[in-house]
PDB file with SEQRES, HELIX, SHEET and CRYST1 records, atoms N, CA, C and O in Angstrom:
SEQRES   1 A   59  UNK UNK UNK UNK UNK UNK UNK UNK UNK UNK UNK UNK UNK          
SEQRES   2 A   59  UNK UNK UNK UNK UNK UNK UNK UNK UNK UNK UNK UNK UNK          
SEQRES   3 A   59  UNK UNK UNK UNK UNK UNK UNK UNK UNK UNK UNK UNK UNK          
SEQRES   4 A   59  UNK UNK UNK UNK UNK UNK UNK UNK UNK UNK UNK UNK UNK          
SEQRES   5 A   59  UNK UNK UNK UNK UNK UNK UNK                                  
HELIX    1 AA1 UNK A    2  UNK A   16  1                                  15    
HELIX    2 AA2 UNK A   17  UNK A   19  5                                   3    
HELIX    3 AA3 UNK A   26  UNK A   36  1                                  11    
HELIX    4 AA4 UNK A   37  UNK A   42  3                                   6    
CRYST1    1.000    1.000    1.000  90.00  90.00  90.00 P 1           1          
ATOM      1  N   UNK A   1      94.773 -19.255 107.526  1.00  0.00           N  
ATOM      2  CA  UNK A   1      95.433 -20.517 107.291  1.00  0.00           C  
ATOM      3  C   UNK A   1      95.184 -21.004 105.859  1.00  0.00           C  
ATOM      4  O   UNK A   1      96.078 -21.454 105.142  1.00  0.00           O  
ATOM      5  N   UNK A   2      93.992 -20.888 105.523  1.00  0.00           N  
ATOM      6  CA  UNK A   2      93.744 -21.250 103.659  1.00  0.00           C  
ATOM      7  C   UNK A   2      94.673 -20.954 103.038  1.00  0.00           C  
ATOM      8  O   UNK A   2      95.304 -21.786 102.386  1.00  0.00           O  
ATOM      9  N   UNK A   3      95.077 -19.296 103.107  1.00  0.00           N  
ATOM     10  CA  UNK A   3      96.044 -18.514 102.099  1.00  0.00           C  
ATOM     11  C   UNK A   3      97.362 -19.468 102.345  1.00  0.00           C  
ATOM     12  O   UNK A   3      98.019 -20.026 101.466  1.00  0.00           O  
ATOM     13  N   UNK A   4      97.533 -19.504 103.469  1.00  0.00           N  
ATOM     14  CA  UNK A   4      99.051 -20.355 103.265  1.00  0.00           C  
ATOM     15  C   UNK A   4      98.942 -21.424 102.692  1.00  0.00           C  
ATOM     16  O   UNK A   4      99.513 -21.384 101.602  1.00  0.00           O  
ATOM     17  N   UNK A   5      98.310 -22.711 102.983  1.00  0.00           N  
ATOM     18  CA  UNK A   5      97.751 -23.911 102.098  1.00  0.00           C  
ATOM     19  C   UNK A   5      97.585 -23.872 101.122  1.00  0.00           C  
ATOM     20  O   UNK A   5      97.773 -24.940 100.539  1.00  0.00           O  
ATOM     21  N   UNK A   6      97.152 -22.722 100.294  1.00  0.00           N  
ATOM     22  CA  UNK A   6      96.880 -21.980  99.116  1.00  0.00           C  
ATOM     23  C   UNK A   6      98.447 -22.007  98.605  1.00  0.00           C  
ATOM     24  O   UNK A   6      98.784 -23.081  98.107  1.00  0.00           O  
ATOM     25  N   UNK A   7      99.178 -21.254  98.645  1.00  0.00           N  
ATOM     26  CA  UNK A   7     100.425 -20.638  98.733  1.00  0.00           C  
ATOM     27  C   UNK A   7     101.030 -22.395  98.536  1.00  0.00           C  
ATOM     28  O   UNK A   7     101.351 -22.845  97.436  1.00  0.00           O  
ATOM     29  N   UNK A   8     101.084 -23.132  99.725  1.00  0.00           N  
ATOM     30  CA  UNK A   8     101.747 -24.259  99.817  1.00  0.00           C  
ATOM     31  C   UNK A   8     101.636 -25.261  98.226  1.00  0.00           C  
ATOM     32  O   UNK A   8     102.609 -25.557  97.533  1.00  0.00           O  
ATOM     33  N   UNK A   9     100.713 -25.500  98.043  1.00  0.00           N  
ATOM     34  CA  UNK A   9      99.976 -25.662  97.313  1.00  0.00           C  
ATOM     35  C   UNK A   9     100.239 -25.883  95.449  1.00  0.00           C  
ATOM     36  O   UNK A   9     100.291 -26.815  94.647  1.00  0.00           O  
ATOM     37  N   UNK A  10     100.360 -24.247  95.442  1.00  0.00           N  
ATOM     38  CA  UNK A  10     100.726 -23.500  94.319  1.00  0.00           C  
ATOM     39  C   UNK A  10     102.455 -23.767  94.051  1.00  0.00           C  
ATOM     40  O   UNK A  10     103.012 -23.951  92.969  1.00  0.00           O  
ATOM     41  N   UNK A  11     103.076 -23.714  95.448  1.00  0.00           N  
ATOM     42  CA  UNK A  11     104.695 -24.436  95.015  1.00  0.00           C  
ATOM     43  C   UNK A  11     104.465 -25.523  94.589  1.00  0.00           C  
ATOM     44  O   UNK A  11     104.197 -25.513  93.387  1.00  0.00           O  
ATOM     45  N   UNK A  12     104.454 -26.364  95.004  1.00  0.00           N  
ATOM     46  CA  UNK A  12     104.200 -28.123  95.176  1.00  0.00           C  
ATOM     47  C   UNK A  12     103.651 -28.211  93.568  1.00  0.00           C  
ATOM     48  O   UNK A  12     104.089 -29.048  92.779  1.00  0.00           O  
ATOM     49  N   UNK A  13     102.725 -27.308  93.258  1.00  0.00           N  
ATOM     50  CA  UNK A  13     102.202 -27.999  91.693  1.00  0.00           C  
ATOM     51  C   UNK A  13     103.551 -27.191  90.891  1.00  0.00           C  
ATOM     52  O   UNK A  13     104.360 -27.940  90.342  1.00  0.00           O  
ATOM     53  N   UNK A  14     103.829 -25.517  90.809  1.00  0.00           N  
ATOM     54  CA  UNK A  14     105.114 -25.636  89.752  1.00  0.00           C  
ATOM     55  C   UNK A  14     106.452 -25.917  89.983  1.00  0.00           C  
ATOM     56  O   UNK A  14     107.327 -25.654  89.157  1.00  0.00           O  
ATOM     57  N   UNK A  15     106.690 -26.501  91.191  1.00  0.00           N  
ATOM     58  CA  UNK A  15     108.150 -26.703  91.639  1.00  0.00           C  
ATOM     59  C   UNK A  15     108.239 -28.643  91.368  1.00  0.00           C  
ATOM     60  O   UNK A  15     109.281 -29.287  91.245  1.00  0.00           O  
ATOM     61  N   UNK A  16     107.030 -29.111  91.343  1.00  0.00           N  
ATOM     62  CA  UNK A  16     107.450 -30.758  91.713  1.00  0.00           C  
ATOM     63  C   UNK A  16     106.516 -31.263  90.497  1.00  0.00           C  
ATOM     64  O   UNK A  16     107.018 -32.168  89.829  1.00  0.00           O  
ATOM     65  N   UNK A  17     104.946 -30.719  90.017  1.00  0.00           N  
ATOM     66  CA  UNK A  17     104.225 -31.651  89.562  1.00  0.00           C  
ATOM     67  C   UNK A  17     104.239 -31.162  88.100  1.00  0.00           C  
ATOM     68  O   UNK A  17     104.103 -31.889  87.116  1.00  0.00           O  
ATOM     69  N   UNK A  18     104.408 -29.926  88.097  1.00  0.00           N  
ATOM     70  CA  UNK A  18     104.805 -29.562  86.924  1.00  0.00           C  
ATOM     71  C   UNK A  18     105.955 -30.149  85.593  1.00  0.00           C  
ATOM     72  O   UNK A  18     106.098 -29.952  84.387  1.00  0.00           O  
ATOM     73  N   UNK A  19     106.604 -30.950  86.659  1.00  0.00           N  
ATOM     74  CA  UNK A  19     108.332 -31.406  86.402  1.00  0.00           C  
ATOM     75  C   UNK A  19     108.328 -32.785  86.400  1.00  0.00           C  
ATOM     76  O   UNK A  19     109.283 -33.439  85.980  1.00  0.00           O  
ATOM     77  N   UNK A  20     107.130 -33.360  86.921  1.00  0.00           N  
ATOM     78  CA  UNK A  20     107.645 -34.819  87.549  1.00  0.00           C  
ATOM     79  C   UNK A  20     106.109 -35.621  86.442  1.00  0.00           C  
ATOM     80  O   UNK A  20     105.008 -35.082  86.325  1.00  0.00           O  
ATOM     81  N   UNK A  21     106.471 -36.799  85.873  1.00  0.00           N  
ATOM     82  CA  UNK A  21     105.984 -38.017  85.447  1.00  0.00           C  
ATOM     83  C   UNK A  21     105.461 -38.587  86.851  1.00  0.00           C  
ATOM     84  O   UNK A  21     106.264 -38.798  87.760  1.00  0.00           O  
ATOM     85  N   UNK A  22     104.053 -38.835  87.003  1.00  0.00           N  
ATOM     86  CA  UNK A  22     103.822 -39.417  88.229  1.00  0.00           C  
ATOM     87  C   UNK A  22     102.557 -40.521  87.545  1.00  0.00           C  
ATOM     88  O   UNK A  22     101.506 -40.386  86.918  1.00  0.00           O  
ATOM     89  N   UNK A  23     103.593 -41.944  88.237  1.00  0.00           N  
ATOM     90  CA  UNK A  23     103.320 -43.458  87.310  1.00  0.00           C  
ATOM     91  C   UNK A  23     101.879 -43.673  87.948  1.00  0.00           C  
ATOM     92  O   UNK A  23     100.926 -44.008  87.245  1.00  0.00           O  
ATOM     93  N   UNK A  24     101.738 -43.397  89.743  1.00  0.00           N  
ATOM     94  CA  UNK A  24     100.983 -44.477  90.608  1.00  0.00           C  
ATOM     95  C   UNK A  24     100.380 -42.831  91.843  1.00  0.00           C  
ATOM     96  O   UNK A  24     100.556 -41.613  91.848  1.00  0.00           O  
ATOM     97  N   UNK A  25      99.627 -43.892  92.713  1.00  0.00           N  
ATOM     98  CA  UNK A  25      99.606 -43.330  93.832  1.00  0.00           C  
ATOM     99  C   UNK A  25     100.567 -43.125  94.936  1.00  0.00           C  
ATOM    100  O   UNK A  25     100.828 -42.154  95.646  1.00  0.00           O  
ATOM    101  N   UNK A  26     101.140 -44.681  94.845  1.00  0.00           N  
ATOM    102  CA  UNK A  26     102.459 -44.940  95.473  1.00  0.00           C  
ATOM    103  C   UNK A  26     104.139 -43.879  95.140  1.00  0.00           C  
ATOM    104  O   UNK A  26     104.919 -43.275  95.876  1.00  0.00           O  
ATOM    105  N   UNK A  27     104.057 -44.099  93.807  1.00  0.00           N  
ATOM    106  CA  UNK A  27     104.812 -42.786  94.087  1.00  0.00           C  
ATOM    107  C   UNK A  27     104.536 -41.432  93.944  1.00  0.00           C  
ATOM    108  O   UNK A  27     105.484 -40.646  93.925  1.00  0.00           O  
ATOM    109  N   UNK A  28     103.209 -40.962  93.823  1.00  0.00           N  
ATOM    110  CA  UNK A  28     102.639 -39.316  94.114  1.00  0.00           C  
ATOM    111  C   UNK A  28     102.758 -39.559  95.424  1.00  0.00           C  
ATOM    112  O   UNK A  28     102.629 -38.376  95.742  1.00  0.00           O  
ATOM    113  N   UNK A  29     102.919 -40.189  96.616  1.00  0.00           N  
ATOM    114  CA  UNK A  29     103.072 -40.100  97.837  1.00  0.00           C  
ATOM    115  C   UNK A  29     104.266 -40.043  98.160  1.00  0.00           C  
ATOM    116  O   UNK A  29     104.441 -39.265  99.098  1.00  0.00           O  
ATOM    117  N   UNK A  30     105.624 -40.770  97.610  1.00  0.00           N  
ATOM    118  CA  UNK A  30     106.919 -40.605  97.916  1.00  0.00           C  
ATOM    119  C   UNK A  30     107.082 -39.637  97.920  1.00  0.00           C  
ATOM    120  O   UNK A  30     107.315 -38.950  98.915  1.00  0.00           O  
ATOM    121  N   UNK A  31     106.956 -39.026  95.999  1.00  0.00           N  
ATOM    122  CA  UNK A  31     107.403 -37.711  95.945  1.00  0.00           C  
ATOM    123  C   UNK A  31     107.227 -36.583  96.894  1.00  0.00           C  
ATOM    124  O   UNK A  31     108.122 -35.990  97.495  1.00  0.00           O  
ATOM    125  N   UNK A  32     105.795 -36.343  96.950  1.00  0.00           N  
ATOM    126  CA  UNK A  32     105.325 -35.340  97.823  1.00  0.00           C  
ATOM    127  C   UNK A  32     106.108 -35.747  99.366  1.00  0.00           C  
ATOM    128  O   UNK A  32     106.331 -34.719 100.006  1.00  0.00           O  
ATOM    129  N   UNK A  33     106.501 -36.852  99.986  1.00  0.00           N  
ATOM    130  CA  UNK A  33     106.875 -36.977 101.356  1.00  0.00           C  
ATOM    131  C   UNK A  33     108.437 -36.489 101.012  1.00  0.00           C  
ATOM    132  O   UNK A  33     109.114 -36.009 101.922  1.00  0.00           O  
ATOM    133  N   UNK A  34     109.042 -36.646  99.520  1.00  0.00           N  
ATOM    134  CA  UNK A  34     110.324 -35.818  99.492  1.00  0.00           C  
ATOM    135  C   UNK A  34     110.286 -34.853  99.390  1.00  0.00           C  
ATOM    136  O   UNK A  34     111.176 -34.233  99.974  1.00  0.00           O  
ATOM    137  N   UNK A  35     109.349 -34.122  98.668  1.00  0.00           N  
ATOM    138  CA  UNK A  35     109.393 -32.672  98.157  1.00  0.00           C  
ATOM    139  C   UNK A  35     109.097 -31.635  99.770  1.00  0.00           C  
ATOM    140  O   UNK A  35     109.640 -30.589 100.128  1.00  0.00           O  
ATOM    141  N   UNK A  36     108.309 -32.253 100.263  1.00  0.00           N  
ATOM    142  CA  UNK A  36     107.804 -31.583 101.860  1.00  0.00           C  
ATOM    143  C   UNK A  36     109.404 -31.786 102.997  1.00  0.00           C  
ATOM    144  O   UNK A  36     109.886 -30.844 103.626  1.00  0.00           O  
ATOM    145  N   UNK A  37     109.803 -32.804 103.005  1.00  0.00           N  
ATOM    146  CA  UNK A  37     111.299 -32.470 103.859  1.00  0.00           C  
ATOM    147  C   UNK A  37     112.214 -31.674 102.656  1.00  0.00           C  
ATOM    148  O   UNK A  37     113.249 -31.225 103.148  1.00  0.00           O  
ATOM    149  N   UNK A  38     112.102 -31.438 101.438  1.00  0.00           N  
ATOM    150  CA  UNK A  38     113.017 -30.708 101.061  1.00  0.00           C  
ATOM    151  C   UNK A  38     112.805 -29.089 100.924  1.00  0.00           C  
ATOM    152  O   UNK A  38     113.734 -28.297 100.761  1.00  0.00           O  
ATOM    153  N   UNK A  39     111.352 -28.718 101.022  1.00  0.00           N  
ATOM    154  CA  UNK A  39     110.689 -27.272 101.131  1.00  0.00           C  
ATOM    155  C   UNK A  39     110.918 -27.264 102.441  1.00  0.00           C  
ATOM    156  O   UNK A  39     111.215 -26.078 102.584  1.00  0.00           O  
ATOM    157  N   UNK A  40     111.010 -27.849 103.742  1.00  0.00           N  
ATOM    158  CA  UNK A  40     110.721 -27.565 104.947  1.00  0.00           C  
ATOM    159  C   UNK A  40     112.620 -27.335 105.411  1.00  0.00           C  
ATOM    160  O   UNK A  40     113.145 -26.257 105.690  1.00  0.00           O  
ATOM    161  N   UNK A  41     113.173 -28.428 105.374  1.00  0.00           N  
ATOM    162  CA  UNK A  41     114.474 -28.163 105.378  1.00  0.00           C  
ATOM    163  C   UNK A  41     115.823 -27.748 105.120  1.00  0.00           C  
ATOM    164  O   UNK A  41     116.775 -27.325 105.776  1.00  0.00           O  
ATOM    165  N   UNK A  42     115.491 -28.092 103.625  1.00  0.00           N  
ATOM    166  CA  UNK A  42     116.595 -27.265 103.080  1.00  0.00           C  
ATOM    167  C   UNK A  42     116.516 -25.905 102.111  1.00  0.00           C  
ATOM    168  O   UNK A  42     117.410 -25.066 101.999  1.00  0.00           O  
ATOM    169  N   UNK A  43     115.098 -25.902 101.378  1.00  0.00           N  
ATOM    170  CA  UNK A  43     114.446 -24.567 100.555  1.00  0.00           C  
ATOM    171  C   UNK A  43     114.644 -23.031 101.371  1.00  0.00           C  
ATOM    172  O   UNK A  43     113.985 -22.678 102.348  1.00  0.00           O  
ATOM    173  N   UNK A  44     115.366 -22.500 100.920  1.00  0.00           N  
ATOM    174  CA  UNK A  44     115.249 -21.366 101.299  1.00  0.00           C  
ATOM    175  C   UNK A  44     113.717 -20.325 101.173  1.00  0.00           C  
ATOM    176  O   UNK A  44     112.812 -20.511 100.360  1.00  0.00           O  
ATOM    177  N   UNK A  45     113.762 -19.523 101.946  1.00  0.00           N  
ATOM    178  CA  UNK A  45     112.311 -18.936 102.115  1.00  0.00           C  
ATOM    179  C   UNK A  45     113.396 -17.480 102.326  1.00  0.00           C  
ATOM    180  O   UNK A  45     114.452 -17.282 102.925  1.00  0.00           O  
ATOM    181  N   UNK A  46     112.271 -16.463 101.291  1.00  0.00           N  
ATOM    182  CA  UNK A  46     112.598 -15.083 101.428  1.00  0.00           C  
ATOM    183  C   UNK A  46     112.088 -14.464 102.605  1.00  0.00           C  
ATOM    184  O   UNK A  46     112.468 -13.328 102.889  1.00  0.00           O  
ATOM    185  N   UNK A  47     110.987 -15.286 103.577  1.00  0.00           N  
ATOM    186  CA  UNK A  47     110.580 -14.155 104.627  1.00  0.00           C  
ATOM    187  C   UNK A  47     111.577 -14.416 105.621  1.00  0.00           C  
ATOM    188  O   UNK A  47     111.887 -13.464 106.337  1.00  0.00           O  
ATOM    189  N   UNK A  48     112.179 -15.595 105.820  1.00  0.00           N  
ATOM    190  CA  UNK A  48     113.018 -16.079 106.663  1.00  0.00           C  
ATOM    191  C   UNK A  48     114.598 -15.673 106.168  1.00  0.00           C  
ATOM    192  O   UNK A  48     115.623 -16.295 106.446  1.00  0.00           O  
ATOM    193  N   UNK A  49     114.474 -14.428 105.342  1.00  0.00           N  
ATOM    194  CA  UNK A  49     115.717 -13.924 104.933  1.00  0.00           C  
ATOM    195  C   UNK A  49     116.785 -14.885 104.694  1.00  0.00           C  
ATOM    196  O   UNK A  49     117.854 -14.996 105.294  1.00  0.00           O  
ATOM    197  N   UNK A  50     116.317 -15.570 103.706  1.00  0.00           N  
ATOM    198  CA  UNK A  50     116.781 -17.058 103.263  1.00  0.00           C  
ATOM    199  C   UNK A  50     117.686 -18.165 103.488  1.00  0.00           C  
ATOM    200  O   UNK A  50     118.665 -18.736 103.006  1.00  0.00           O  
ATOM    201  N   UNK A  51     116.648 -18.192 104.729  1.00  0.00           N  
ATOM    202  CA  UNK A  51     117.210 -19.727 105.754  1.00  0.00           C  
ATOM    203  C   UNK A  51     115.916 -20.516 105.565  1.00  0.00           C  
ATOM    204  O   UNK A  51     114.818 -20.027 105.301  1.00  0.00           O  
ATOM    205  N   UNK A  52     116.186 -21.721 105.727  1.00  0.00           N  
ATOM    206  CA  UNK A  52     115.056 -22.776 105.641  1.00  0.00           C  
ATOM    207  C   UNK A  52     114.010 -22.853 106.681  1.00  0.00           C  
ATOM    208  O   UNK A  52     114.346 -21.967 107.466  1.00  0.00           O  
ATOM    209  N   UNK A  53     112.980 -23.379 107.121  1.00  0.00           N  
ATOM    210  CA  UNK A  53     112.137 -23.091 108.043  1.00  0.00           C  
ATOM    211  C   UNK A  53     112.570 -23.855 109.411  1.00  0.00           C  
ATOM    212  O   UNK A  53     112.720 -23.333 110.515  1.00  0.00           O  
ATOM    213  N   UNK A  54     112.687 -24.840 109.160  1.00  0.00           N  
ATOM    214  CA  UNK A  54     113.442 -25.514 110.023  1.00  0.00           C  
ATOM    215  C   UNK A  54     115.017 -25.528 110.641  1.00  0.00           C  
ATOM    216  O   UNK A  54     115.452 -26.425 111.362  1.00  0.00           O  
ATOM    217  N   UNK A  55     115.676 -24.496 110.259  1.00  0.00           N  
ATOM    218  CA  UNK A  55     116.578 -24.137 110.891  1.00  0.00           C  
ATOM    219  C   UNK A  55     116.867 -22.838 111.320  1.00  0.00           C  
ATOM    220  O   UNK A  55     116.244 -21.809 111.061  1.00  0.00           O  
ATOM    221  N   UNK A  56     117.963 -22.997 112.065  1.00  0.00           N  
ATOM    222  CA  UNK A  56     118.184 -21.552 112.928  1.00  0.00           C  
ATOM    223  C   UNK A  56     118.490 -20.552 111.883  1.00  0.00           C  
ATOM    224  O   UNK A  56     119.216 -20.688 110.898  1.00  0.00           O  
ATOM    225  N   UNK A  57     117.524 -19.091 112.429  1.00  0.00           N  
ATOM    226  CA  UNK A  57     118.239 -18.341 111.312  1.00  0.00           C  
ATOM    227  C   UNK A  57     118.879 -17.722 111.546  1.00  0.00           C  
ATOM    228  O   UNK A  57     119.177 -17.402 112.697  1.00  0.00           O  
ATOM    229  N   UNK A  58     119.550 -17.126 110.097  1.00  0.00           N  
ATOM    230  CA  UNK A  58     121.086 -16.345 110.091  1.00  0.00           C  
ATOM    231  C   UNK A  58     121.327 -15.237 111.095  1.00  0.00           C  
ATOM    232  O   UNK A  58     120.364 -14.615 111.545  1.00  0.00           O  
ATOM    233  N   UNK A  59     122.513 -14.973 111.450  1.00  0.00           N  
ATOM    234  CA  UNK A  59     122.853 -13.724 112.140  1.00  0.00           C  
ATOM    235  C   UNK A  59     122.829 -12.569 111.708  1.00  0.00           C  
ATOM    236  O   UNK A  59     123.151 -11.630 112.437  1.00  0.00           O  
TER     237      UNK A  59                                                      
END                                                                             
């Protein structure tokens, strides 16, 4: 479970924090509560032969 958290992790800093001006605490918490429904729902994932995690995958 680390390695994935690890993994999780490592997106989140060059996909969002890398990119993003972060003013407060208040919004390092938005962001991250957007960036997590947008990795979970709509981000494609290569193991999931690139469907999102949360949806049905392809035929």
């Amino acid at each position: 479970m680390n390695s994935i958290m690890e993994r999780w992790i490592q997106t989140c800093r060059r996909e969002l924090l890398d990119r993003t001006l972060i003013w407060n605490q208040h919004h390092l918490l938005h962001v991250l509560v957007e960036f997590e429904t947008f990795y979970n729902e709509h981000r494609p994932h290569r193991a999931l032969g690139q469907a999102a995690p949360l949806r049905p995958l392809p035929e």
